[in-house]
N, C-alpha and C positions, 0 to 999 in steps of 0.2 A: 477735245473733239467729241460731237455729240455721239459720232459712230463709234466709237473708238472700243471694241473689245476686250475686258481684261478679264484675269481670270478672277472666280467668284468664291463664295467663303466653301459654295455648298460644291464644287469642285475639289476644294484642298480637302473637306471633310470626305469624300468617298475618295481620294490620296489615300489619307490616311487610312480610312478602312480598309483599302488592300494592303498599305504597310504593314499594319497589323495581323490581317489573316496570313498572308506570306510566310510572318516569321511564326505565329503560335502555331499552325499545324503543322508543320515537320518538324518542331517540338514537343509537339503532343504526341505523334506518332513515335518518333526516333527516342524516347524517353520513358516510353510506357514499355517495359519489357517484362509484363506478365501473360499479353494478347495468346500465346500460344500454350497456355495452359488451360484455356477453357474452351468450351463447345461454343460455339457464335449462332445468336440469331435477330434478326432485325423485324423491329414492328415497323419501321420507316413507312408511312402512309396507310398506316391500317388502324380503323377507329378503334385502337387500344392499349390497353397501358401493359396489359401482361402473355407473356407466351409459355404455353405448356407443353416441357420438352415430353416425349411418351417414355413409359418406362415398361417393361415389360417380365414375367416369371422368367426365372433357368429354369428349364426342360433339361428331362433328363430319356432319354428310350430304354427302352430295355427288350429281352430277348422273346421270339415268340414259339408259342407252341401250333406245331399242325391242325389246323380245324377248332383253333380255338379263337374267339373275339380278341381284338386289340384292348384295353382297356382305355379307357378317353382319360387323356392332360387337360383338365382344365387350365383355358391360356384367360387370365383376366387380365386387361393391362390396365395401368394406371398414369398417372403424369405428376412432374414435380413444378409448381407455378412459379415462375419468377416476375415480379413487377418492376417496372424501370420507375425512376423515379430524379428528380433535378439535380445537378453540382451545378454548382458556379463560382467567382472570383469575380467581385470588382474593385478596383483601381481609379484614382479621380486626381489625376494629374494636371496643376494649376499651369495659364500659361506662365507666371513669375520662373514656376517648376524649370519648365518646359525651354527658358529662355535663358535659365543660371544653372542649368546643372550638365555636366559633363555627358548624362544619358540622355537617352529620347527615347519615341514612342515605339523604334524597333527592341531595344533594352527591359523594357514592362514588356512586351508581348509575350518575349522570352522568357522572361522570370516567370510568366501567368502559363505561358504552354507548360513550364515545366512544373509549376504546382496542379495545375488539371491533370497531366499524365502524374505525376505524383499518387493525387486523390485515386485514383481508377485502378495504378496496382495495389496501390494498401489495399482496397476495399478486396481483390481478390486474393489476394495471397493472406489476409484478415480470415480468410476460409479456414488455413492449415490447422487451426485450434481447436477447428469444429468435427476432424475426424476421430472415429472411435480408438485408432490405429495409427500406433507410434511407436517408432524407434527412437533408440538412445535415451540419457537419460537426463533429470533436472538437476545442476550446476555441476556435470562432467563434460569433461569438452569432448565432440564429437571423431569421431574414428572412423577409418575405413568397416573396421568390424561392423558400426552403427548401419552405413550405407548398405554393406550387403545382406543383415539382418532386413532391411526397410523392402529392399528389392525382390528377396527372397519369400518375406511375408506376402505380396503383390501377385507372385507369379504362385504362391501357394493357395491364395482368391480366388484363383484363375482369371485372376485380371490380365486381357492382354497388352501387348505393346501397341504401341513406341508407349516408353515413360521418361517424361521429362519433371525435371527437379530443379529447387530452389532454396538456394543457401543465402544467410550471411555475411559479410564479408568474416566474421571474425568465427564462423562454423565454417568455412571457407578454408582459414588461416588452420585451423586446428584441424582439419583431415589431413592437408599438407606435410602438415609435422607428423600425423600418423602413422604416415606411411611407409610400410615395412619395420613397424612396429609392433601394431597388433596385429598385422597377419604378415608371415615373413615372406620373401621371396619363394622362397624354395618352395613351401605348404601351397600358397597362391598361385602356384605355376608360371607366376613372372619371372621374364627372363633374369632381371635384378632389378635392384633395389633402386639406379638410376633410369631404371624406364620408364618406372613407375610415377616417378618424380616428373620426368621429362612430359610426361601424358599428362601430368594435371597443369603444366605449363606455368606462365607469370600471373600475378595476380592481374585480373582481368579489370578494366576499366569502362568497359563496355558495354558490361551486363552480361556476355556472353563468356563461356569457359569452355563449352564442349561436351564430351561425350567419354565420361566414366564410368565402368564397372558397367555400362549396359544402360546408363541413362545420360540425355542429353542435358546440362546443368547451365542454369543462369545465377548469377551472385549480384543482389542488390541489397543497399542497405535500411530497404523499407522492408525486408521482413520483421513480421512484428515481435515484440515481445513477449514472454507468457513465465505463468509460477510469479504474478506480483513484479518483474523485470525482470528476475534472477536467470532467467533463462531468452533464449531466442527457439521461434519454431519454424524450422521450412517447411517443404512438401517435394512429397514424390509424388506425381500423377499420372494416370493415362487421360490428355484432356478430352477426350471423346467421351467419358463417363462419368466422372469425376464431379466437372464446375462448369455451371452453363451461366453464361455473360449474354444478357436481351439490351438489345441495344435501339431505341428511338432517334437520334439524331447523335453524333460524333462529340462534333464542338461546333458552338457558335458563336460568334464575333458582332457583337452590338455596340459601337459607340452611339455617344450620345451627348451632343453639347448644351453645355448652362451658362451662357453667355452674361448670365446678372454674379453668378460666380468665378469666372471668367478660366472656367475649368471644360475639361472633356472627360464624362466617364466612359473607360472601358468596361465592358460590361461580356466574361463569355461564361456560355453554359454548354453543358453537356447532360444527356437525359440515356440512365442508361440501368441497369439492376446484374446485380450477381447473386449466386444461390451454388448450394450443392445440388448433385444429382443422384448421386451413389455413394453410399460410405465407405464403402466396400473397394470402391476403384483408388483411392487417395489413401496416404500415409502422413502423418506428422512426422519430423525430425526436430527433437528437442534436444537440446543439449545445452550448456552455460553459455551467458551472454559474456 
């Protein structure tokens, strides 16, 4: 029939492009578990590639005398520039592919969200190396002692809170086993030895662990390595000071077909930049990998 309506190739291709967005952003999202350790800012429609967070002196007052002038604080501020700059991932799945193999086009989305969100917390938690300021030590496995040392140092900065922290799984494993080892029940003022235990909980799969010794802790095992491998390095931070994340556009989802190859490349990017802010606000956690 000459009227006859069917559906068109250029129909199944924007299908498929919402298949694809669908499953890679709440992969991207749900998988990146570094977002809450840094300062967030968006260039999203602004003719430019970089944002300067402001920085500014510690003032200090001091006391006055009757009838005498104040003395003037010079307040100079300054700013630390951060540039966004491209990630991507592409994939070029044949239809042969497409037609014999047990996955499909929702399977690669997945795979490609979770290497995007992959890229984005390395790049930040890739920061912990860069502070002056570190606890614990290179191939000794890490300790409660290490943690409160880390914390302790932070609040003696006069960095304040919230401070959130980021372990290993296997600097994770090894405070677990520390504890009420090197600081005992009694000294620690905890009730005992299984509360203690009971508060650091199961090992976490989620990314998520909670809130020890005064910090709220996430355990991935993209923190990176340092000391040549021999070692792993977290971070303890306040992210308001600490690590600023400038962000241009999230993720983007571009297929695109080659019909003489008889292929569709997925194609997604992300435009985005991390930096420190203060060295002062952040702590490394080093200890054996």
């Amino acid at each position: 029939m000459a009227d006859e309506i069917t559906t068109t190739s250029a129909n199944d291709f924007v299908f498929d492009y919402w298949i694809l967005a669908s499953n890679i952003l709440p992969h991207f999202y749900g998988l990146n578990v570094a977002e809450h350790l840094v300062r967030y800012a968006s260039v999203a429609g602004l003719p430019t590639k970089t944002h300067n967070f402001p920085t500014a002196p510690q003032l200090a007052a001091a006391g006055l005398t009757e009838g005498v002038d104040m003395a003037n604080s010079p307040y100079a501020t300054g700013y630390v520039a951060i540039t966004v700059a491209e990630s991507g991932i592409r994939t070029e799945p044949t239809d042969v592919l497409n037609l014999s193999s047990i996955v499909g086009t929702d399977q690669y989305a997945r795979d490609m969200g979770q290497a995007m969100a992959a890229k984005r917390t390395s790049d930040i938690l890739a920061l912990a190396g860069g502070f002056s300021n570190q606890c614990g030590a290179t191939t000794v496995n890490l300790t409660e002692a290490n943690i409160l040392a880390g914390t302790t140092a932070l609040m003696a900065r006069g960095v304040p809170g919230p401070y959130h922290g980021v372990l290993h799984p296997q600097q994770y494993t090894d405070l677990a086993g520390s504890v009420s080892t090197t600081l005992t029940w009694i000294g620690s003022g905890s009730p005992s030895p299984r509360a203690n235990t009971n508060d650091l909980g199961g090992m976490p799969t989620d990314g998520g662990l909670g809130e020890l010794y005064g910090v709220n802790w996430t355990v991935t095992s993209l923190v990176p390595t340092a000391t040549a491998g021999a070692d792993r390095i977290g971070m303890i931070v306040n992210p308001n000071y600490a690590i600023g994340l400038v962000e241009k556009y999230p993720v983007r989802v571009e297929p695109q077909r080659d019909a003489s190859l008889r292929a569709t490349e997925i194609n997604i990017t992300s435009m985005y930049g991390v930096g420190e802010l203060k060295d002062a606000a952040g702590e490394g956690i080093l200890s054996d990998a």
